[in-house]
C-alpha positions as CSV (number, residue, x, y, z in Angstrom):
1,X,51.3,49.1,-51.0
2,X,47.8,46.8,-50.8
3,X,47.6,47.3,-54.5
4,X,51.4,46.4,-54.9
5,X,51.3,43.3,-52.9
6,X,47.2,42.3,-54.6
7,X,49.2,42.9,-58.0
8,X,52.2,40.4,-57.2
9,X,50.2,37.8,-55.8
10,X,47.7,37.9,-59.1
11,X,50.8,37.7,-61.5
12,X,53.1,36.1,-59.3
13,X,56.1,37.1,-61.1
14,X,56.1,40.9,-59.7
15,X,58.8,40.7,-56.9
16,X,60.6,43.5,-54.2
17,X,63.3,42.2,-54.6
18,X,63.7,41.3,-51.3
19,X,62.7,37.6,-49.9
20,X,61.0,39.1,-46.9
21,X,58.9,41.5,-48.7
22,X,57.6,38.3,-50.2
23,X,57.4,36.7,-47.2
24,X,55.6,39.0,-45.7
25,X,53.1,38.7,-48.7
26,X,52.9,34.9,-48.6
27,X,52.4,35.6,-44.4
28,X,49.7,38.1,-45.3
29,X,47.7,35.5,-48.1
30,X,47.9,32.9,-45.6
31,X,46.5,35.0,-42.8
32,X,43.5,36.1,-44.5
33,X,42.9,32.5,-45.5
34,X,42.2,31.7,-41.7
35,X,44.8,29.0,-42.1
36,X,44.5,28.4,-38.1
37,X,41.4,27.2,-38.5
38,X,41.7,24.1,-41.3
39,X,42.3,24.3,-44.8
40,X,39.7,22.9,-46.6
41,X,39.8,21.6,-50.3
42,X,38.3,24.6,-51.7
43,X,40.4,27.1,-49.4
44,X,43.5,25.8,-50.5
45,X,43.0,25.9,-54.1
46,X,41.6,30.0,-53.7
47,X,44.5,30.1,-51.4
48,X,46.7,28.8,-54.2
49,X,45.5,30.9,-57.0
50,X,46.1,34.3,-54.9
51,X,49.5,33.0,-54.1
52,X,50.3,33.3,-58.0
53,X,51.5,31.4,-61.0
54,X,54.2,29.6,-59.3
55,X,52.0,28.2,-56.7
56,X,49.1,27.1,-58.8
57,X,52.4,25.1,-61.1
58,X,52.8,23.6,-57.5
59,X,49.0,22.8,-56.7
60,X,48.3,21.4,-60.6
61,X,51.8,18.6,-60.0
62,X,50.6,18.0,-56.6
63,X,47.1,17.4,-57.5
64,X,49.0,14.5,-59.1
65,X,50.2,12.7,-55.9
66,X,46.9,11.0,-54.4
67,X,50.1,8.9,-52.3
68,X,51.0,12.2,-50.5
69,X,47.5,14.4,-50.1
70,X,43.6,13.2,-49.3
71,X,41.7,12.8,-52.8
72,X,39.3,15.1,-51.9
73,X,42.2,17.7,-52.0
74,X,43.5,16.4,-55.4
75,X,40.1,16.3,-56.9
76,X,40.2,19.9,-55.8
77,X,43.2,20.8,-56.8
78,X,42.6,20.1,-60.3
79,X,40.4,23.0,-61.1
80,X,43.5,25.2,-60.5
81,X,44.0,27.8,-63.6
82,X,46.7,30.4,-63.8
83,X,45.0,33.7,-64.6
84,X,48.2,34.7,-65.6
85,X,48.7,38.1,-67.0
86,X,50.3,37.8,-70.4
87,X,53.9,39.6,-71.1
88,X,54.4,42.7,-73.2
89,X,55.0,41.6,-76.9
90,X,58.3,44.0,-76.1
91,X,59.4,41.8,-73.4
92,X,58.9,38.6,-75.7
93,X,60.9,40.5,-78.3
94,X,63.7,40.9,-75.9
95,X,63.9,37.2,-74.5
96,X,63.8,36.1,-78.7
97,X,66.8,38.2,-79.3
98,X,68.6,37.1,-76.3
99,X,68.1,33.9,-77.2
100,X,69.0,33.7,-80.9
101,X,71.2,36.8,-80.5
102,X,69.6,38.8,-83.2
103,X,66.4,40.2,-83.8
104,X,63.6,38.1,-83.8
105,X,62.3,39.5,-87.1
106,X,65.2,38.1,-88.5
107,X,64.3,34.5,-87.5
108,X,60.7,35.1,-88.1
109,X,58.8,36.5,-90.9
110,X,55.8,37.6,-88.7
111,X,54.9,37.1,-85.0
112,X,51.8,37.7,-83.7
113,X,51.2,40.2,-81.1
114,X,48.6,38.3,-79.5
115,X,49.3,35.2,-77.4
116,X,47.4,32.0,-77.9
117,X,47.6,31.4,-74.4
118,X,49.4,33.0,-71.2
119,X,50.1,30.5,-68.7
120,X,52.7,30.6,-65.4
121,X,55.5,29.4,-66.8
122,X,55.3,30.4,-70.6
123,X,53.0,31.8,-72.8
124,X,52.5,30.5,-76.8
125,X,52.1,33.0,-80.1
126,X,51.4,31.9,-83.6
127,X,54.4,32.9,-85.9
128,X,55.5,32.5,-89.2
129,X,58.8,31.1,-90.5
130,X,60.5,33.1,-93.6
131,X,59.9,30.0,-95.6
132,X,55.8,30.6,-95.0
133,X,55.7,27.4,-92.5
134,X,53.4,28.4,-90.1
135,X,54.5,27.3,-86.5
136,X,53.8,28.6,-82.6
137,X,56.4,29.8,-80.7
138,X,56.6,28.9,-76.4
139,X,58.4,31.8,-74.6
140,X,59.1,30.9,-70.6
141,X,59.0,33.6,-68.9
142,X,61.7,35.7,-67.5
143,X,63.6,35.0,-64.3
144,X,60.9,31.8,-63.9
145,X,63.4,29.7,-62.7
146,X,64.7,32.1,-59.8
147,X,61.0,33.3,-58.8
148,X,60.1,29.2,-58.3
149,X,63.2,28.6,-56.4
150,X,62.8,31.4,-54.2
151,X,58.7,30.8,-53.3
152,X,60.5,26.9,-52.9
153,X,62.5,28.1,-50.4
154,X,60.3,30.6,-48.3
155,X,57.6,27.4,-48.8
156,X,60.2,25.1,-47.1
157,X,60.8,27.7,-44.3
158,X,56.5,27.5,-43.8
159,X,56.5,23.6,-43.6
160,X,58.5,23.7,-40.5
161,X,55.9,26.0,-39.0
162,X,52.4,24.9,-40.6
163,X,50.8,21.5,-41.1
164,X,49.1,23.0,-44.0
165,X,47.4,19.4,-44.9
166,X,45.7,17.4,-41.9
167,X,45.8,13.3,-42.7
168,X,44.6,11.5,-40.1
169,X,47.4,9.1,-38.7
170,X,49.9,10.5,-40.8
171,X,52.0,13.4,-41.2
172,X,53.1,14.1,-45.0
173,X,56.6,14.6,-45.6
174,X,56.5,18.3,-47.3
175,X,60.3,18.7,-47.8
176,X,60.5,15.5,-49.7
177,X,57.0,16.9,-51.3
178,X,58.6,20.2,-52.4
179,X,62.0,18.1,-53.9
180,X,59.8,16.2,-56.3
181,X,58.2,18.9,-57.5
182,X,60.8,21.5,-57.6
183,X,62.5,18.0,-59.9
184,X,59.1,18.0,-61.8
185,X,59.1,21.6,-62.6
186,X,62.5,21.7,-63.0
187,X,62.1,19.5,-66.5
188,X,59.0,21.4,-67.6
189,X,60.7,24.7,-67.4
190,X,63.4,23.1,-69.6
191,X,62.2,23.1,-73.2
192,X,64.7,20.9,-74.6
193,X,63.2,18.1,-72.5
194,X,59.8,18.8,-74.4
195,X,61.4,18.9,-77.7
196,X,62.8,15.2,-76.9
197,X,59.6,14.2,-75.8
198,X,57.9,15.2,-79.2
199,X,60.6,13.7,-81.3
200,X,60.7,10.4,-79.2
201,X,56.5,10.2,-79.1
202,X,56.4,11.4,-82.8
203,X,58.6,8.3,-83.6
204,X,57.1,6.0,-81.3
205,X,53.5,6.5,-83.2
206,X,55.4,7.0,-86.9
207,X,53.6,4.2,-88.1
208,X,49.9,4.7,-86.3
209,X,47.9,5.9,-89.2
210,X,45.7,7.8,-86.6
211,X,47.7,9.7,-84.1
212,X,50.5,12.0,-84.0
213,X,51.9,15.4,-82.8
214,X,53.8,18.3,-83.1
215,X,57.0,18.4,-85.4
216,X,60.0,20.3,-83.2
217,X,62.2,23.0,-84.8
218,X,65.0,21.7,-82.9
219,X,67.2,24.3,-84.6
220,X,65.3,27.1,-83.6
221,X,64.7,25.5,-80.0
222,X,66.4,26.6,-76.6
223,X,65.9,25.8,-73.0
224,X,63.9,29.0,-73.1
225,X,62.0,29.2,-76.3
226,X,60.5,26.0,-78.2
227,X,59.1,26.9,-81.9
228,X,56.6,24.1,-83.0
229,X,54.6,22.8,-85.9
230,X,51.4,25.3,-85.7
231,X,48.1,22.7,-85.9
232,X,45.2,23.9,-86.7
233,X,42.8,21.0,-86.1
234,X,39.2,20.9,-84.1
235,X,39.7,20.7,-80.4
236,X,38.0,17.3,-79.2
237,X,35.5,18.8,-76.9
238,X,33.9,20.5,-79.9
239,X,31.7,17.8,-80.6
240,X,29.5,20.0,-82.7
241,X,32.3,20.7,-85.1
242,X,33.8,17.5,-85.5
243,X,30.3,15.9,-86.2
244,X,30.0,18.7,-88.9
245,X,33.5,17.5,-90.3
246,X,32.2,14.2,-91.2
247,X,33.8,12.6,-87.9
248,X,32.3,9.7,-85.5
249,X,32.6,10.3,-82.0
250,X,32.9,6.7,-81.1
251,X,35.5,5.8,-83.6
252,X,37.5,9.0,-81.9
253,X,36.9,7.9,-78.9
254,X,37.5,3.9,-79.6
255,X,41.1,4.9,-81.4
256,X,41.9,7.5,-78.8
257,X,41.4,5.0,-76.0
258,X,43.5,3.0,-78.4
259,X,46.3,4.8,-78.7
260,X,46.7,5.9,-74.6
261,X,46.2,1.9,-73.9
262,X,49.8,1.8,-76.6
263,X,51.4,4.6,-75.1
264,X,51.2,3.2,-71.8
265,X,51.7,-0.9,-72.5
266,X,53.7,-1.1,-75.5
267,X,55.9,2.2,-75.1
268,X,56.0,2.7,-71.6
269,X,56.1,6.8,-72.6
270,X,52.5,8.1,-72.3
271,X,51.0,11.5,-72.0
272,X,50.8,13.0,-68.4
273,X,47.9,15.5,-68.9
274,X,45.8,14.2,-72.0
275,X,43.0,16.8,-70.9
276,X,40.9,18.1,-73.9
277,X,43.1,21.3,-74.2
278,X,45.8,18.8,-75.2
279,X,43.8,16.9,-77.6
280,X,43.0,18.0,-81.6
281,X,41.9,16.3,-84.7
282,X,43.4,17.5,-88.2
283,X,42.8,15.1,-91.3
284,X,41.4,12.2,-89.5
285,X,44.6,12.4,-87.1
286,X,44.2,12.1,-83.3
287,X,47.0,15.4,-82.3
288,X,48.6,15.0,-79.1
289,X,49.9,19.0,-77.9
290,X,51.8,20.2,-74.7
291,X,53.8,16.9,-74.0
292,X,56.0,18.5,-71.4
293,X,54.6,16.0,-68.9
294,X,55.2,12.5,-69.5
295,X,55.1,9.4,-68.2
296,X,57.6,6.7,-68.2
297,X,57.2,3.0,-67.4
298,X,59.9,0.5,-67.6
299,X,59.5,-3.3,-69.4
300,X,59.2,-4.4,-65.1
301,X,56.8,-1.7,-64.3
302,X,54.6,-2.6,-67.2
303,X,54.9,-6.4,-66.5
304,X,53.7,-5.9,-63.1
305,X,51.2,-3.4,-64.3
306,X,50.0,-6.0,-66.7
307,X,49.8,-9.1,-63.9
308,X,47.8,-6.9,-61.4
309,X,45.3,-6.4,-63.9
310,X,45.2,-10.2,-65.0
311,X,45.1,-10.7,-61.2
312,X,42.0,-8.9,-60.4
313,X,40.5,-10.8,-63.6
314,X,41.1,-13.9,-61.7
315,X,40.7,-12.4,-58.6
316,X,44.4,-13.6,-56.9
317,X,44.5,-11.9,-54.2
318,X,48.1,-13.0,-53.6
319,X,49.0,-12.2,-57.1
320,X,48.1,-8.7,-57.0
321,X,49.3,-8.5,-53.6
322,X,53.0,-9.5,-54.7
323,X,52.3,-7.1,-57.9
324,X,51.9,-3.7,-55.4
325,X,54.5,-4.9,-53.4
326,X,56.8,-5.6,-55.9
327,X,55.6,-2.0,-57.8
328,X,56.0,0.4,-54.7
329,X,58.4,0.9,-51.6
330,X,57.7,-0.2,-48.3
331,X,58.3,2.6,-45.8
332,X,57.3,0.2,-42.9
333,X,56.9,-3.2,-41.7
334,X,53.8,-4.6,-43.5
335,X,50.9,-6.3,-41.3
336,X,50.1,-8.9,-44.4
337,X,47.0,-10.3,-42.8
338,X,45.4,-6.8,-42.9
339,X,47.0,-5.9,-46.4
340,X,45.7,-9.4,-47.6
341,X,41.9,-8.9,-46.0
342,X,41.9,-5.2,-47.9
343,X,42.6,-6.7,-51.2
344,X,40.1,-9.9,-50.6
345,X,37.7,-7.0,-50.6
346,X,38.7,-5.3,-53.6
347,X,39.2,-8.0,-55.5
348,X,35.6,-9.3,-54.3
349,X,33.9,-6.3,-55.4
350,X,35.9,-6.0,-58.9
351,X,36.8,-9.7,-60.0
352,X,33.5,-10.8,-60.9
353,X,32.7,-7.7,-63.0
354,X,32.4,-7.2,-66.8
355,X,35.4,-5.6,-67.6
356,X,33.4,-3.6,-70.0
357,X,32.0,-1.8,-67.0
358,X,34.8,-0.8,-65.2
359,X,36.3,2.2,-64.7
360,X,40.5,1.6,-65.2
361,X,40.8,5.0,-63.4
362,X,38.2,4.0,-59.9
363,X,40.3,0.8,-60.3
364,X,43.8,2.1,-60.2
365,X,42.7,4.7,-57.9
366,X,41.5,2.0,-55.1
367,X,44.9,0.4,-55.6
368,X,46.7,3.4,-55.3
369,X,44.4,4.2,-52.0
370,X,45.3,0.1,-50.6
371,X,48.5,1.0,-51.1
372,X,48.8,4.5,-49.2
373,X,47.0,2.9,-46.2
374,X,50.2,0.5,-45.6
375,X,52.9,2.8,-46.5
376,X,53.9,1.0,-49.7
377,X,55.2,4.1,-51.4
378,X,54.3,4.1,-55.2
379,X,57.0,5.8,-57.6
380,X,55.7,9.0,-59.8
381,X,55.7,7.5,-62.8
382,X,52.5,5.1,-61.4
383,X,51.2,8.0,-59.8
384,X,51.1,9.9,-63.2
385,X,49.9,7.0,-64.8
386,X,46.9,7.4,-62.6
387,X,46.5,10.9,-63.1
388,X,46.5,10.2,-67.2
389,X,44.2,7.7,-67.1
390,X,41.3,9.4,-64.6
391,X,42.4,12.4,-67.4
392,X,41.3,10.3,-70.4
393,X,38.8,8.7,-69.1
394,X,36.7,12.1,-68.6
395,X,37.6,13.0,-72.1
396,X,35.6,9.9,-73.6
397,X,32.9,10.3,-71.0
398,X,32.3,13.6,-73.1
399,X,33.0,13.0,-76.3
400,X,32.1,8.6,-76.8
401,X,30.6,7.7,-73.3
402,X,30.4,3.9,-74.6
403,X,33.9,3.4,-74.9
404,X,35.1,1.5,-72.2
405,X,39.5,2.0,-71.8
406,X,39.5,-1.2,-69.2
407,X,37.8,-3.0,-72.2
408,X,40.6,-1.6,-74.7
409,X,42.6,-2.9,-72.1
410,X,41.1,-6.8,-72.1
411,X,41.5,-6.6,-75.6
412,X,44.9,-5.7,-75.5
413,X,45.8,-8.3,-73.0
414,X,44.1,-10.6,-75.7
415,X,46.0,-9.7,-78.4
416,X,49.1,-9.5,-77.0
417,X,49.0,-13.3,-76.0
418,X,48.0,-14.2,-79.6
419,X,51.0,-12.2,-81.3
420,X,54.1,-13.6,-82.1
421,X,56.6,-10.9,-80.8
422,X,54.7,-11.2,-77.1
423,X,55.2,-14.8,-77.3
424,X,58.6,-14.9,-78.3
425,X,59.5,-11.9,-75.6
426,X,57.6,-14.1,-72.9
427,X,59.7,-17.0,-73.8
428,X,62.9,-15.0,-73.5
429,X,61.8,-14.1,-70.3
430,X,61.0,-17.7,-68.8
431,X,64.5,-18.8,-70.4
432,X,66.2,-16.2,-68.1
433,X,64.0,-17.4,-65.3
434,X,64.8,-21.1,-65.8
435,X,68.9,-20.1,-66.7
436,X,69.3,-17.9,-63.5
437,X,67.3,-20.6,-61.3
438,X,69.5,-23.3,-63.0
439,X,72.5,-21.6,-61.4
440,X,71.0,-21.2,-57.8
441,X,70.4,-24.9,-58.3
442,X,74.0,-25.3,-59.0
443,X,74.9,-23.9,-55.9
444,X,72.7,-25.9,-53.4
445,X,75.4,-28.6,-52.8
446,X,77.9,-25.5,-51.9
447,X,75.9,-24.0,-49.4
448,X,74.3,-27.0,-47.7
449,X,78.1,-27.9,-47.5
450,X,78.7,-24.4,-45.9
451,X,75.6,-25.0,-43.5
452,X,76.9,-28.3,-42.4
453,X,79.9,-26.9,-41.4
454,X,79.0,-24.0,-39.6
455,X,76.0,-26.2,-37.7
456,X,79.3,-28.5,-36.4
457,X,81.3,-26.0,-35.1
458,X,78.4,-24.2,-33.8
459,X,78.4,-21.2,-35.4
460,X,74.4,-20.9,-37.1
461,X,72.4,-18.4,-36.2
462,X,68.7,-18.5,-36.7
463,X,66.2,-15.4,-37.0
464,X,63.4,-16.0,-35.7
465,X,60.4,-13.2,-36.4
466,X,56.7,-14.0,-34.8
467,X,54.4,-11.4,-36.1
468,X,52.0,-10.2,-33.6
469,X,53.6,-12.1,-30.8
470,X,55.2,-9.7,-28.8
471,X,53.2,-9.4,-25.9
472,X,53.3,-13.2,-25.5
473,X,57.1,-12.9,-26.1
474,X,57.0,-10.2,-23.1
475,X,55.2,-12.0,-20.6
476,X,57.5,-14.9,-21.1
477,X,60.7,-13.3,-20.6
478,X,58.9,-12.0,-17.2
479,X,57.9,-15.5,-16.4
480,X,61.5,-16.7,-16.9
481,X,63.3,-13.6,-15.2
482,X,61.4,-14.9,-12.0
483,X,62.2,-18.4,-12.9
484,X,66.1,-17.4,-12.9
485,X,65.5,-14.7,-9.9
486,X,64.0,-18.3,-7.9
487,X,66.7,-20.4,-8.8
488,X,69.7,-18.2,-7.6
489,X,67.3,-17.5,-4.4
490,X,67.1,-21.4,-3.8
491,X,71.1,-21.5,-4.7
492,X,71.8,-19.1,-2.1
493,X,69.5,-20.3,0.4
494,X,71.2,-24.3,-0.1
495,X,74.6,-22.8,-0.2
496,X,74.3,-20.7,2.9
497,X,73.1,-23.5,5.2
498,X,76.0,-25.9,4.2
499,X,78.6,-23.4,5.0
500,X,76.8,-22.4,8.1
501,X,77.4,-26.2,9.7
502,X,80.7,-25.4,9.2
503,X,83.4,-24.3,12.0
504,X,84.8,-21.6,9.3
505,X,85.8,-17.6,10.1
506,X,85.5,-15.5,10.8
507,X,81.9,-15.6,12.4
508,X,79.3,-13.4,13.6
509,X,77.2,-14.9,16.5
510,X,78.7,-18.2,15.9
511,X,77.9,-18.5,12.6
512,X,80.3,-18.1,9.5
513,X,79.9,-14.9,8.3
514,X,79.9,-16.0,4.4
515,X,77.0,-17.7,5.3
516,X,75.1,-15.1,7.3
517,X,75.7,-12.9,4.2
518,X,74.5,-15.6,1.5
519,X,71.0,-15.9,3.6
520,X,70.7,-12.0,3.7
521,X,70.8,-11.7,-0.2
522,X,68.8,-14.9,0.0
523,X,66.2,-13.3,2.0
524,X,66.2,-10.1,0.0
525,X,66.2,-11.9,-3.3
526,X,62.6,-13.4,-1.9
527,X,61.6,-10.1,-0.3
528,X,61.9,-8.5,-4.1
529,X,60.5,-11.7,-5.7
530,X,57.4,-11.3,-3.5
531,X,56.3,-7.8,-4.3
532,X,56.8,-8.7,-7.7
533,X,55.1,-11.2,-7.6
534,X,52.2,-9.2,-5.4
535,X,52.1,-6.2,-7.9
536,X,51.5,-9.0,-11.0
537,X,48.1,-10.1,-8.8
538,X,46.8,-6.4,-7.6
């Protein structure tokens, strides 16, 4: 039975059967981690990897949201890898002929027993099409989709009972944590998704002489299997091959930091892990692979992007505070004084800086942090954005350390203010400012009309916030419940000593009873205003 439940939580695909069994395994892994104690960074990624394949697809996409866990724990979380057993060629046989519905030597002319690589969710073999094309074939593996949803659900049961995470003054939201990424994993384990996103990069960069990827068989594609363009180019950390090839690392690196600054500002559809796996060179070609993550930015996301960055350059503060607020969601009223004296700092330390020597990642990163500290929510595509960029970055660190992708950036900026189409697209855009302001305008006599009216009859209503003056706001309602409490008192008192000159009944020791009541609430009225009054002073 140990050697059952070590197997299943290697492979993570093994299953009882039964949801408790695996509870009880998940119970068991978490036990031995001590979990009582802390989690750590490094405990929870070992505590990940035992948990299996599905797991470590959970701890690579969260090691994406620096919004929802410490950074320490991303960083961390990063160095996840699968260790995933690979299947039986029989059992990739089987899910080819299920999917085609005939045999897969009838749709291939020759597969190759060996996998390229065996990862959680599917696992890649070289192949050849009858025609002699040689392309790779992506199998998912079997019953992936159940086995996530399934450790989803047992994880959802073990939120309610752990705080697996500590934050300090927060508590992270793990149910709305486990719905993006059961979203996120929900698209990769689609590969139709990943053919679009080849065909729609491939034809975004169709006319960049240096970069490219994959061509999709789209006709021999499923949701299960994807069968690609086979390239055979030198991987981008081998530095010692591609200097042997005739290649110059700093022209790599200057057109690769090129290319991810295009993706991201001119296309808005960028590469979501552009590690140097995922990177290859083949005929003086940069080759993007494994574009089942991607980022997307809309035209407003990458305005904003662009004035936050101009902002920081000119260090407005106010600027690149409206810019986060305008890119994120506030969770919470927003103390701006605080929010404002955070990004003075920033700003401070970053404005007067040679952009040549900044890191766009450390930069983003800070923003991102800024913006976690006052619950200003940031969307997943800025969050991925992030995660790319710190990504790329450490790829030109290796392979052209003097390419700087915040200077690729400035330049950018630059050019896009000389060019034609950017001017005529920024002109657009201040003619539908200027149009949709000219009909507020238009509607200024209406509604100080409206205003006028309702002032006569009475009917205006005024809001009136005063940040950080509650307690003042407190003690005066005190000050003017004592000041009403004093003026019925003195009422009462007045009232009470008119009616008792008075020959009215009935009376009570000769004197009208109305009036000996009015003096007895009088007297308590005081009696209560008096200890009030005492318990303020004590």
């Amino acid at each position: 039975m140990a050697e059952l439940r070590k197997s299943a939580a290697e492979k993570g695909i093994a299953r009882s059967g039964k949801k408790s069994s695996r509870l009880h395994e998940i119970v068991d892994i978490l036990r031995r981690s001590d979990m009582i104690h802390g989690v750590t960074p490094q405990k929870l990624r070992i505590m990940l990897e035992e948990l299996g394949p599905t797991f470590v697809k959970l701890g690579q996409i969260m090691s994406m949201r620096s919004d929802m866990l410490p950074q320490a724990y991303c960083d961390e979380l990063k160095k996840l890898r699968s260790g995933v057993v690979p299947m039986p060629f029989e059992t990739v046989e089987e899910i080819l002929a299920a999917q085609y519905g005939r045999p897969a030597e009838d749709v291939f002319a020759w597969i190759d027993r060996t996998p390229l690589g065996s990862a959680s969710v599917a696992q890649v073999h070289a192949a050849r099409l009858p025609n002699g094309q040689p392309v790779v074939i992506k199998v998912q593996r079997r019953g992936i989709h159940r086995i996530m949803e399934e450790d989803i659900a047992i994880l959802r049961r073990a939120a309610r009972l752990l705080k697996i995470v500590p934050r300090a003054g927060d508590v992270i939201d793990f149910n709305g944590l486990l719905d993006e990424l059961w979203t996120v994993s929900q698209q990769e384990m689609n590969f139709l998704v990943e053919a679009e996103h080849l065909e729609r990069f491939g034809a975004l960069n169709e006319d960049v002489a240096y970069a490219s990827c994959p061509r999709v068989y789209r006709e021999l594609s499923t949701a299960s299997v994807l069968v690609m363009e086979n390239i055979s180019g030198i991987p981008i950390d081998h530095l010692d091959e591609l200097r042997a090839a005739g290649y110059t690392l700093g022209e790599i690196g200057e057109k690769l930091a090129e290319n991810y600054i295009k993706q991201i500002l001119d296309d808005g559809f960028f590469h979501a892990d552009p590690h140097q796996g995922n990177i290859v060179i083949r005929g003086g070609k940069i080759v993007w692979l494994d574009l089942g993550m991607v980022g997307v930015l809309s035209s407003r996301d990458r305005q904003i992007f662009r004035t936050a960055m101009l902002a920081i350059t000119r260090q407005d503060i106010y600027e690149l505070e409206n810019a986060i607020m305008s890119l994120g969601v506030l969770k919470t009223k927003i103390n701006h004084n605080e929010l404002y004296e955070d990004i003075r700092i920033f700003v401070d330390r970053y404005g007067s800086s040679d952009l040549q020597d900044l890191h766009l990642g450390k930069v983003l990163g800070e923003m991102m942090d800024i913006a976690s500290k006052h619950q200003i929510g940031m969307p997943n595509s800025v969050t991925m954005l992030i995660r790319g960029v710190l990504t790329i970055e450490g790829v030109l660190e290796d392979c052209s350390p003097e390419t700087s992708l915040m200077g690729i950036l400035a330049n950018h900026f630059s050019a896009g203010v000389l060019s034609m189409d950017s001017a005529e697209q920024e002109l657009r855009h201040l003619l539908r400012k200027f149009a949709g302001s000219a009909e507020k305008v238009s509607d200024i006599p209406l509604n100080l009309a409206d205003i006028i009216k309702m002032t006569v009859r009475g009917q205006t209503k005024i809001n009136l916030e005063l940040t950080g003056s509650e307690e003042p706001i407190a003690k005066a309602d005190r000050m003017v419940d004592r000041l009403v409490f004093g003026i019925i008192d003195g009422a009462l008192l007045i009232g009470s000593s008119m009616l008792c000159t008075t020959n009215m009944h009935p009376q009570i020791l000769g004197i009208p009873a109305i009036g000996a009541a009015g003096f007895f609430i009088a007297f308590l009225l005081s009696g209560v205003l008096l200890l009030d009054i005492v318990r303020k002073h004590k």
